[in-house]
C-alpha atoms as an extended CHARMM CRD file, in Angstrom:
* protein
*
       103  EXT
         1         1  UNK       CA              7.7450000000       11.9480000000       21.1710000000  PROA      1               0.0000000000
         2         2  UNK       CA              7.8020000000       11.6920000000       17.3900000000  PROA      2               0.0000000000
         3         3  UNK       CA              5.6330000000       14.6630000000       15.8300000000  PROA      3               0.0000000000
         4         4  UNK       CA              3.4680000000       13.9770000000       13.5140000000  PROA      4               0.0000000000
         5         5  UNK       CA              4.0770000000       14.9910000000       10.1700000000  PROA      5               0.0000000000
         6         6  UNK       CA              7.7840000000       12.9790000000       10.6530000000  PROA      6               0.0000000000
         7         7  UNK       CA              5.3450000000        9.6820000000       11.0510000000  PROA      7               0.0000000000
         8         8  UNK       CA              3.4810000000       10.8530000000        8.6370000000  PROA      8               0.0000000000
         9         9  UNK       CA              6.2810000000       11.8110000000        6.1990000000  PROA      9               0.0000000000
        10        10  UNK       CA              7.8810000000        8.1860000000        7.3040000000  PROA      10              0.0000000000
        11        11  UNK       CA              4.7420000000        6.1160000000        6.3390000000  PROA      11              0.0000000000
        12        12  UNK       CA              5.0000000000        7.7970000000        2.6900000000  PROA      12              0.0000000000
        13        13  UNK       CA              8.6210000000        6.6270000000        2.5410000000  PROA      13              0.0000000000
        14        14  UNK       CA              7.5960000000        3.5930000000        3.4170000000  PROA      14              0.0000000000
        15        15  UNK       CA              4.7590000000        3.1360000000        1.0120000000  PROA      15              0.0000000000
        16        16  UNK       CA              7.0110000000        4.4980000000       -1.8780000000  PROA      16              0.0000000000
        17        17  UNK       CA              9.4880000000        2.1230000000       -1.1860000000  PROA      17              0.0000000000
        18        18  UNK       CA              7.1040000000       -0.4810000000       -1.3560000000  PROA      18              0.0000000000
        19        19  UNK       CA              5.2160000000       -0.0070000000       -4.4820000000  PROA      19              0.0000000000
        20        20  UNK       CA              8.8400000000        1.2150000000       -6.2380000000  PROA      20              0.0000000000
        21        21  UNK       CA              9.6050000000       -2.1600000000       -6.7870000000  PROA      21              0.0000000000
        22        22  UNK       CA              6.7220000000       -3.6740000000       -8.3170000000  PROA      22              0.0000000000
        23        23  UNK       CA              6.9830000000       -0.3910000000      -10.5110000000  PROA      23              0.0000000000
        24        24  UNK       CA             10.4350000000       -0.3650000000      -11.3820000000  PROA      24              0.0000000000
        25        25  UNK       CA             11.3050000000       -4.1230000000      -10.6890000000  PROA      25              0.0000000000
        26        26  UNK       CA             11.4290000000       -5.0480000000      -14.4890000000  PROA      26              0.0000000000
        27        27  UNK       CA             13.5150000000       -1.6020000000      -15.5800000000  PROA      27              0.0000000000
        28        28  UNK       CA             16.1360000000       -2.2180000000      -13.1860000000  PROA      28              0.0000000000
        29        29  UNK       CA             18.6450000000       -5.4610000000      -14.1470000000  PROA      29              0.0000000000
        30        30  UNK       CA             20.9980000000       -5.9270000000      -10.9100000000  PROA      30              0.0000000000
        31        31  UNK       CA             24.4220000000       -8.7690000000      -11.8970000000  PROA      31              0.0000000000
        32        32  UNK       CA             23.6450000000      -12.0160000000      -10.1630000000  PROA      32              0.0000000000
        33        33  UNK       CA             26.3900000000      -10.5230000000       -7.5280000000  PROA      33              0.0000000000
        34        34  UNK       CA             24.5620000000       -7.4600000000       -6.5570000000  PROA      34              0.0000000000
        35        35  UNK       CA             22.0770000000       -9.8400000000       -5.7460000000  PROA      35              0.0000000000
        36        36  UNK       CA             24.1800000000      -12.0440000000       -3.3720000000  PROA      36              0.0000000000
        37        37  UNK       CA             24.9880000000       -9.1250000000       -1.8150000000  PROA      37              0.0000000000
        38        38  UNK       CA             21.5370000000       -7.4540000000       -1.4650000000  PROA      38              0.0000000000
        39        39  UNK       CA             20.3250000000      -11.1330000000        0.0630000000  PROA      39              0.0000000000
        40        40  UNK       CA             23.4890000000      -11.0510000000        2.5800000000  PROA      40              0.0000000000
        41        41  UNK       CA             22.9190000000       -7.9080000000        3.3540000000  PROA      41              0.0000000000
        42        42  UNK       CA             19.3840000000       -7.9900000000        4.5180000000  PROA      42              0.0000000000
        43        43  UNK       CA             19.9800000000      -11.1550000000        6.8620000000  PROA      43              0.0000000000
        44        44  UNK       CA             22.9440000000       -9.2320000000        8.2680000000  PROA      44              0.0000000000
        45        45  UNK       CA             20.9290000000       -6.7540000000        8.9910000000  PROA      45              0.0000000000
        46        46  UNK       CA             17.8570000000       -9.1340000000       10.5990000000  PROA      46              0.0000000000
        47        47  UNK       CA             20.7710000000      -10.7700000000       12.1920000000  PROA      47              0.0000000000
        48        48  UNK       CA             21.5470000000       -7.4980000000       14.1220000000  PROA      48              0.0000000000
        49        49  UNK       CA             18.0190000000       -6.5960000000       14.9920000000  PROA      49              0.0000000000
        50        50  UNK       CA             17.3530000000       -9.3780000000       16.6390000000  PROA      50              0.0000000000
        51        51  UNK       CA             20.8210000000       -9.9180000000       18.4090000000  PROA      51              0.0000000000
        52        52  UNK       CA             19.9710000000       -6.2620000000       20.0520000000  PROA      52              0.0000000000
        53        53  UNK       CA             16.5280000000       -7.0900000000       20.6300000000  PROA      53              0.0000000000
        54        54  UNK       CA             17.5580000000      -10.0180000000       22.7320000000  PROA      54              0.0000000000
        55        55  UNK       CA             20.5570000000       -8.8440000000       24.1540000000  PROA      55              0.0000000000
        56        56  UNK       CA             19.6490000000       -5.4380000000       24.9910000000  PROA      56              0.0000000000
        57        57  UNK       CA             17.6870000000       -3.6160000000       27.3830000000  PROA      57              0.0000000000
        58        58  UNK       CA             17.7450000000        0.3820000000       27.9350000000  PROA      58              0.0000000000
        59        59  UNK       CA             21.3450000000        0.5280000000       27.7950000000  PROA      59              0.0000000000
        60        60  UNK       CA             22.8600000000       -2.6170000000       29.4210000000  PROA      60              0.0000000000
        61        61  UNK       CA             22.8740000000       -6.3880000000       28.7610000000  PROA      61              0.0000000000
        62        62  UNK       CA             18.9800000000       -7.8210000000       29.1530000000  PROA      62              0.0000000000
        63        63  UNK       CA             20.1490000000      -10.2790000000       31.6050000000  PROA      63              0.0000000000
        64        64  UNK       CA             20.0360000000      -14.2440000000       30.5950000000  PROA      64              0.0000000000
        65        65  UNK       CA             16.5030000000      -15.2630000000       30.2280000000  PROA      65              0.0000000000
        66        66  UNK       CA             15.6180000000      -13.1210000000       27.2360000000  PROA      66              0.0000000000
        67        67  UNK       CA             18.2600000000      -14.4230000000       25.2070000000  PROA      67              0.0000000000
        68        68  UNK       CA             17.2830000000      -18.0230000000       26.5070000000  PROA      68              0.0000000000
        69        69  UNK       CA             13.6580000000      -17.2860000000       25.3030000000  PROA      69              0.0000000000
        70        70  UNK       CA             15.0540000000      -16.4460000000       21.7700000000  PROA      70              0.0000000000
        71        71  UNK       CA             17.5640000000      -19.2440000000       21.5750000000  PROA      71              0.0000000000
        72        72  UNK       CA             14.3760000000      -21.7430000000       22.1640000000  PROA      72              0.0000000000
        73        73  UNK       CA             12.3670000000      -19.8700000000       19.5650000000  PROA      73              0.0000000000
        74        74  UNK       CA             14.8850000000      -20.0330000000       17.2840000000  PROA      74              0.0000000000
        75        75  UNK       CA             15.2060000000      -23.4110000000       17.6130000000  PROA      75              0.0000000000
        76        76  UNK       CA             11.7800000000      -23.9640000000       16.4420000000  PROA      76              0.0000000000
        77        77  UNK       CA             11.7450000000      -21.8160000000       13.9110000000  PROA      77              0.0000000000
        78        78  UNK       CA             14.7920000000      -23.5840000000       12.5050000000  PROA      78              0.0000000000
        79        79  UNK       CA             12.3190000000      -26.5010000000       12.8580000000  PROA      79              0.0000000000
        80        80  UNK       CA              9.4050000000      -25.4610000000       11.1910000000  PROA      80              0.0000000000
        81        81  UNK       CA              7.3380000000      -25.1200000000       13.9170000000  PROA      81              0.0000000000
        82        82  UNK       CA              3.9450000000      -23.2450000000       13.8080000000  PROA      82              0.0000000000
        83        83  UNK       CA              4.5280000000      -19.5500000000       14.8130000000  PROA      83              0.0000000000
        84        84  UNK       CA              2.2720000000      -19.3170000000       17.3780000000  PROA      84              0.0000000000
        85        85  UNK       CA              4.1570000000      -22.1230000000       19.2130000000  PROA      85              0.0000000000
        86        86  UNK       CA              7.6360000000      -20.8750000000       18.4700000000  PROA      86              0.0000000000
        87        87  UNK       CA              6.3820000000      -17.0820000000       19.6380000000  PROA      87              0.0000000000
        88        88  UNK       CA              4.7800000000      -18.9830000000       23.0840000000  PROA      88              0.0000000000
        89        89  UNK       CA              7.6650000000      -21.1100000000       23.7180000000  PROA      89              0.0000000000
        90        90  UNK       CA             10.4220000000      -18.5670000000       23.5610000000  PROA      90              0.0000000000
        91        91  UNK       CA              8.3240000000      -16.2150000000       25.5300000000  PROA      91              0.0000000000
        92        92  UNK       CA              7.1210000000      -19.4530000000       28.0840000000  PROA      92              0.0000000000
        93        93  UNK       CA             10.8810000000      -20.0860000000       28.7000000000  PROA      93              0.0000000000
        94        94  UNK       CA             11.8100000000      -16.7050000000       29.1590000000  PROA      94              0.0000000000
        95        95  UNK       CA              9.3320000000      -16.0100000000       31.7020000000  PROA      95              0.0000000000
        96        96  UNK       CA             10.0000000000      -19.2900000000       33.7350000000  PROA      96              0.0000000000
        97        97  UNK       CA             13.5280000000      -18.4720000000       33.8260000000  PROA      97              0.0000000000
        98        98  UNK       CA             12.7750000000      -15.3210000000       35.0950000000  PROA      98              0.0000000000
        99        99  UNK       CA             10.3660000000      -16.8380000000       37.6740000000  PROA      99              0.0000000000
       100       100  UNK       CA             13.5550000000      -18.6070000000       38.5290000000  PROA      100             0.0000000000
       101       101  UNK       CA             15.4850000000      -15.7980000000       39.5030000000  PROA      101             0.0000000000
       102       102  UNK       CA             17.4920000000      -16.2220000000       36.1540000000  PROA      102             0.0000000000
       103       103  UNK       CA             18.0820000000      -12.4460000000       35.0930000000  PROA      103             0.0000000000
């Protein structure tokens, strides 16, 4: 378990990350290509999350239904669905494929 002060000292990162660029947004001027890059950068890197997320469980593959859950929510995302019904639906399908016997 995490102590304390490192949650503690993490939280303050956090924070000061966060009000850095409302602070130091209009001192800072990044090329139009730093930019591009920042933007690809972060979806790689929400890209990634979520591909473990689904895909991963302790330290083996999360079996089938997960990533079936997260392809349907996906899908509804990518269609503008309400959260609550893309966040239902992913989680509706992975648990009936699980019911199913579908790992």
């Amino acid at each position: 378990m995490m102590p304390l002060y490192a949650v503690l000292m993490l939280a303050a990162g956090t924070y000061a990350f966060r009000i850095a660029g409302p602070l130091l947004g209009h001192r800072l001027q990044l090329s139009d290509r730093l930019r591009h890059l920042l933007t690809v950068a972060a979806t790689v890197l929400l890209v990634a999350l979520v591909a473990t997320g689904a895909l991963t469980q302790g330290h083996g593959f999360a079996g089938w239904a997960r990533p079936a859950g997260v392809l349907v929510a996906g899908a509804l995302a990518l269609r503008r669905a309400p959260f609550p019904a893309v966040v239902v639906a992913g989680a509706a399908t992975t648990a009936l494929l699980r019911l199913c016997g579908v790992g």
